[in-house]
N, C-alpha and C positions, 0 to 999 in steps of 0.2 A: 442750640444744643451744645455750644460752646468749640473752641477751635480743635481737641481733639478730634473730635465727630468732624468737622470741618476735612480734615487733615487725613480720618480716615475716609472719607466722602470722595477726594482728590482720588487716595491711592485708588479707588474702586471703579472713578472714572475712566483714569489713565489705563489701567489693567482692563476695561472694559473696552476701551478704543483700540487694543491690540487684539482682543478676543473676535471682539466683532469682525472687524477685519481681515484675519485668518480663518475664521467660521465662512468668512465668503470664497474665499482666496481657498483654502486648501482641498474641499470636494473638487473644483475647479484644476486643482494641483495634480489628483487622482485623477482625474477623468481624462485627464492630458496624456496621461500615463498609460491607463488601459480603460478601455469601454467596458468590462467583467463587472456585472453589477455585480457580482459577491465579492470581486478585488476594492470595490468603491463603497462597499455596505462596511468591508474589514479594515477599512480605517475608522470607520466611526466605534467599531468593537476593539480596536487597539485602544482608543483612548479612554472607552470607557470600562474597559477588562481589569483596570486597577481596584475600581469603588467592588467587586468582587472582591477581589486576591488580599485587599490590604486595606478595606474600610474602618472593620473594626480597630486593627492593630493602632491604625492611624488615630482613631478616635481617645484609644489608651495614653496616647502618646501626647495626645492634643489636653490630657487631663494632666500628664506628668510634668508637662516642660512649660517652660517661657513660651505661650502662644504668639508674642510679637517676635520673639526672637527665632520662631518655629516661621512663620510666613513670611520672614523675610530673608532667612535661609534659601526657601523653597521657589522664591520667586528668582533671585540671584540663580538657581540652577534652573528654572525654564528658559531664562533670558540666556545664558550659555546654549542649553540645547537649542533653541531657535536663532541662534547665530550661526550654529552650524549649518543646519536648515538652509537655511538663507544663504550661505557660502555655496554649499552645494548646489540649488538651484541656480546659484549664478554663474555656475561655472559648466554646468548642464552636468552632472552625475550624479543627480537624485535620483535615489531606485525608490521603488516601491515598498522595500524592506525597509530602506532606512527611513522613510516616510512614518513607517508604522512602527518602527524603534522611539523616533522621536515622540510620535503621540503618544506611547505608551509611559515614555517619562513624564511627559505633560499632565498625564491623567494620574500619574502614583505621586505627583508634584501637589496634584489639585485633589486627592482624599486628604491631605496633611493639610494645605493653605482655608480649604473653605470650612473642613470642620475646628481647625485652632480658631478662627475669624468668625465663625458663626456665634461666638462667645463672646464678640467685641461691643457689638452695639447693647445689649443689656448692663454691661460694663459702663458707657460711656453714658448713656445717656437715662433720665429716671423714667418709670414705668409709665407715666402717663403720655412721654413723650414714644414710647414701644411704635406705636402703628404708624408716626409720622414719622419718625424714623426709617422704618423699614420702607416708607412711599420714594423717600430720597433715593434712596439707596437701589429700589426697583426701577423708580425712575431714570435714575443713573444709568443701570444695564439698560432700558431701551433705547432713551434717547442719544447715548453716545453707542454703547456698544451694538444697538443695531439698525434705528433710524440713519446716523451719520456713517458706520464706520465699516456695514455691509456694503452699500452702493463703491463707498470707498475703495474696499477689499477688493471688487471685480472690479473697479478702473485702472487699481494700480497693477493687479495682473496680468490683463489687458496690455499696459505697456512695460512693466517689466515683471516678471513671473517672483523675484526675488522681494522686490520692494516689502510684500505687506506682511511676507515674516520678518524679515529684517527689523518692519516695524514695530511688532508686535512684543520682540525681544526688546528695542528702546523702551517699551512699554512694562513690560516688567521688571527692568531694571530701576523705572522710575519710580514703581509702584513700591518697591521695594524702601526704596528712598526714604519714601514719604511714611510709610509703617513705621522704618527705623526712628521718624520724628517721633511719635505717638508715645511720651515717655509715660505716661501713666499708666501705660499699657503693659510698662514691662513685668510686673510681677502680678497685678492686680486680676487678670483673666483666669489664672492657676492655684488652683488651690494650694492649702500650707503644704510645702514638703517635707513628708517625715524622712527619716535618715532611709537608706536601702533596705536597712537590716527590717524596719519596721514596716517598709511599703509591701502592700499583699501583691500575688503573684499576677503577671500581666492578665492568666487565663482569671483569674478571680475577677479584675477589674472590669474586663469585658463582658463576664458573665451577669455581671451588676450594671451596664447598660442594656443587655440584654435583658431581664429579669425585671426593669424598671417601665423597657418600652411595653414587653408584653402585659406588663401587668394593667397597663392605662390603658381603655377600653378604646376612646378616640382616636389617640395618635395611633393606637395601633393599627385600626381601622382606616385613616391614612394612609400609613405606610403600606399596607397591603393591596387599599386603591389605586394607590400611584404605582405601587411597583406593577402590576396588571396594565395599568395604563398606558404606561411608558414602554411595558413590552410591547404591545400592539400599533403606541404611535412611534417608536423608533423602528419596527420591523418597518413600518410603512415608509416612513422617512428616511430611512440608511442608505436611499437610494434616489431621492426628494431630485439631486443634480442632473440626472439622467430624465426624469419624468418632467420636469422643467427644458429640457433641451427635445426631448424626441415627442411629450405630450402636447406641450404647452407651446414649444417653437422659440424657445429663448435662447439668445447667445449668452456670453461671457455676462454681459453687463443689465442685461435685462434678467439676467438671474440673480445678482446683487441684489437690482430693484424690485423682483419681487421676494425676497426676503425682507426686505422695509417695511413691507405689509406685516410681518410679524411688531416690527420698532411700532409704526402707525396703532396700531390695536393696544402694544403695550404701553405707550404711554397715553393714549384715554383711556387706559384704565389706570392706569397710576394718577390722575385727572382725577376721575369720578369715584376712586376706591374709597376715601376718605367718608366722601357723602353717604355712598352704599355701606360701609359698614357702623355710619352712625343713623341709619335708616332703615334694615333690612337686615332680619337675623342671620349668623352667620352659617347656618345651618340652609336656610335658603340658596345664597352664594355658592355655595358648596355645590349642592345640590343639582341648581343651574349650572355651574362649571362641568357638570359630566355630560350632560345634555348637547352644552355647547362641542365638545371633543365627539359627542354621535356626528353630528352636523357636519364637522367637518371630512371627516373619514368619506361620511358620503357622497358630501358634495364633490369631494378631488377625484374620487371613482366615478362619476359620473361624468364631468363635465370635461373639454377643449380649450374652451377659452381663460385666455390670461388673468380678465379684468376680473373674472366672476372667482377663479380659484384663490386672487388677491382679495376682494372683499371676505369672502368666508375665512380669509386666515387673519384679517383684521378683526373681527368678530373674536375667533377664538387667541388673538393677543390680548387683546381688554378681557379674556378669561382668564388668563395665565396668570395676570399683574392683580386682580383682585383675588386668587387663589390665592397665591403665593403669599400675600398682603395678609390671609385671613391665620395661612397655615404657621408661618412664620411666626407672629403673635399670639399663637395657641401656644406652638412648642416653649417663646419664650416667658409667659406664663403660668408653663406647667413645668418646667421640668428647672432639678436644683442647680445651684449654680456650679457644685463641686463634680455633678453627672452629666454638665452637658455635651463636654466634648463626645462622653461613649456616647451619649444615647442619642444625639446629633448622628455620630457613625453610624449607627446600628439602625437608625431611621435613613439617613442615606447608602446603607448597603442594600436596604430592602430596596429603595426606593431608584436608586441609580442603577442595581444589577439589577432590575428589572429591563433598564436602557439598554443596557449593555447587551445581555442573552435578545433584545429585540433585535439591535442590527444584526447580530450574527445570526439569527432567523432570517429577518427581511432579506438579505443577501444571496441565503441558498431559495428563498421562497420564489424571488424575485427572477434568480438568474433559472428556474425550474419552469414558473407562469406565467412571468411578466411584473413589469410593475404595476398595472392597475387592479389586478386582480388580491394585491397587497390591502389597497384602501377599503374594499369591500370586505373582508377579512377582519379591518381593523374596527371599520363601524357596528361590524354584528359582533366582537367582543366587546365592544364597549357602551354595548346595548344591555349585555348581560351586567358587565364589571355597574352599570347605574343599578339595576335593579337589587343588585345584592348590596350594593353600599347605602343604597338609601333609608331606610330606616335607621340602621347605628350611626349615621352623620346627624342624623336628628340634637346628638349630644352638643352639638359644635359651640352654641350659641351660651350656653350658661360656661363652659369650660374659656368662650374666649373675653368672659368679663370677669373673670377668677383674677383675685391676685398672686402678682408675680412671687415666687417661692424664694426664699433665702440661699 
């Protein structure tokens, strides 16, 4: 798919071996801090309070400017604030405020870097390469950023509390690096720019990612799935660290590993995604992807043991990699190339503030019931969120053999 793609394929590993890493390391950071499952749910709603506050703008912004020169900006300043991070926990005066300062950059860092970059790979590489494309690339997030780089995350915490921010910040300075190679990239993601005088107003332009996603019947239905979905698996999960340590009986590093079970699952399906969507409409896929997130809600509300809450979440990893796989190449299919950064935004503000209003639910739900009383909660709404999405995903399968739009 030629050495850009190559070069962008690196930056996304590297940046994924930081992510993972700290994904393990920081709930782990919080919990060190204070046992308050709504102090340990409100770091996960700092980081993701941004894709609220500033998705769309980002997306505007992600339409106006140099998108490689936009993500490599933004990577340079996480790698700054996760040095700080990293200073402070080694020096032991990490509060919990500055904890949730720093996510909070991280997260208004990352509505700018992954909607500019979501506009990279249609760029680089031609349509028919679209879905292998996007396997690498999935692949990439599991096998580095959570097979290798979670177990990681809780050994180096384990021995030094500082290490696996520190590292995460080499990691996106690296990543950064490597974009800045990607010269084709530098004006070719962005549409022509007209002079100031002639560019319509920011609320115009938003309003036209707006206006675009609602009008397409599927993605919107998408977007609306997941945003539901993701409230009820992030309320459950805001607090995933604690129910691992007081349900399940795990330490430090047995919590790493079982997050792996997420890496395990997602890469057989980044594995088998390929076959299943040259075998199986994608409207099926879909379909079973909801099915699989009932399963799991209930199986963690129900069950003690370790091995069984790790199989059921490998199940619903090999659901996440062939979603992702299906949704990905719909969007980049369907939508034009001059609209994708808004309407990329406007699908992830639906889609991510759903995550977001979840932890700060799971938090107060959590620190009110309990944690397990979260996953049974979770399973009976997304017992409903299937029934109602099932019919209009029916569309999935003729939109995701459409060709790609100009």
């Amino acid at each position: 798919m030629g050495p850009d793609f190559r070069r962008l394929w690196a930056a996304s590993a590297v940046a994924n071996l930081g992510d993972g890493v700290a994904m393990a390391a920081g709930p782990l950071l919080v919990a060190a801090i204070t046992a308050d499952p709504a102090a340990v749910a409100g770091a996960a709603f700092a980081q993701q309070a941004p894709w609220l506050l500033f998705a769309l703008i980002s997306g505007a912004w992600a339409d106006r400017l140099d998108r490689r020169l936009l993500v490599v900006t933004v990577d340079l300043i996480r790698a700054a604030a996760l040095a700080i991070l990293a200073a402070s926990v080694a020096t032991g005066t990490a509060t919990i405020w500055l904890i949730y300062a720093v996510l909070f950059i991280l997260g208004t860092c990352e509505t700018l870097a992954d909607t500019a970059a979501a506009a990279f790979v249609p760029a680089l590489v031609p349509p028919s390469r679209l879905p292998t494309a996007n396997s690498w690339l999935g692949g990439t997030f599991t096998v580095v950023g959570q097979f290798a780089a979670k177990p990681l995350g809780g050994w180096l915490f384990a021995i030094a509390a500082a290490a696996p921010f520190g590292l995460q910040a080499v990691a996106f300075a690296g990543a950064a690096v490597l974009v800045g190679g990607i010269r084709s990239l530098s004006r070719s993601t962005a549409p022509s720019d007209p002079a100031p005088s002639e560019r319509p107003s920011m609320v115009l332009e938003i309003r036209a990612g707006l206006r675009w996603l609602w009008g397409h019947r599927l993605l919107r239905t998408l977007a609306v799935t997941m945003a539901f979905a993701n409230l009820v698996y992030c309320a459950a999960f805001a607090t995933f660290v604690l129910y691992a340590q007081d349900r399940l009986g795990l330490g430090s590093t047995g919590y790493g590993v079982l997050l792996t079970a997420f890496a395990v699952g997602g890469l057989a399906g980044i594995l088998i995604a390929p076959r299943l969507l040259r075998t199986l409409p994608a409207a099926v896929l879909l379909r079973g992807g909801l099915l699989i997130e009932v399963a799991l809600h209930a199986t963690l509300a129900t069950t003690t043991a370790a091995p069984l809450a790790a199989a059921m979440i490998v199940v619903f990893g090999v659901h996440t990699m062939v979603w992702g796989n299906v949704v990905w190449t719909l969007r980049q299919r369907s939508v034009p190339s001059t609209l994708y950064g808004r309407v990329t935004s406007v699908y992830s503000f639906v889609d991510l503030g759903g995550a977001a209003l979840g932890s700060l639910l799971g938090g107060v739900v959590a620190n009110a019931y309990g944690i397990v009383p979260m996953f049974w909660t979770a399973a009976a709404a997304m017992t409903v969120i299937a029934v109602v999405g099932w019919r209009p995903l029916g569309a999935a399968t003729a939109v995701f053999r459409a060709p790609v739009p100009g």
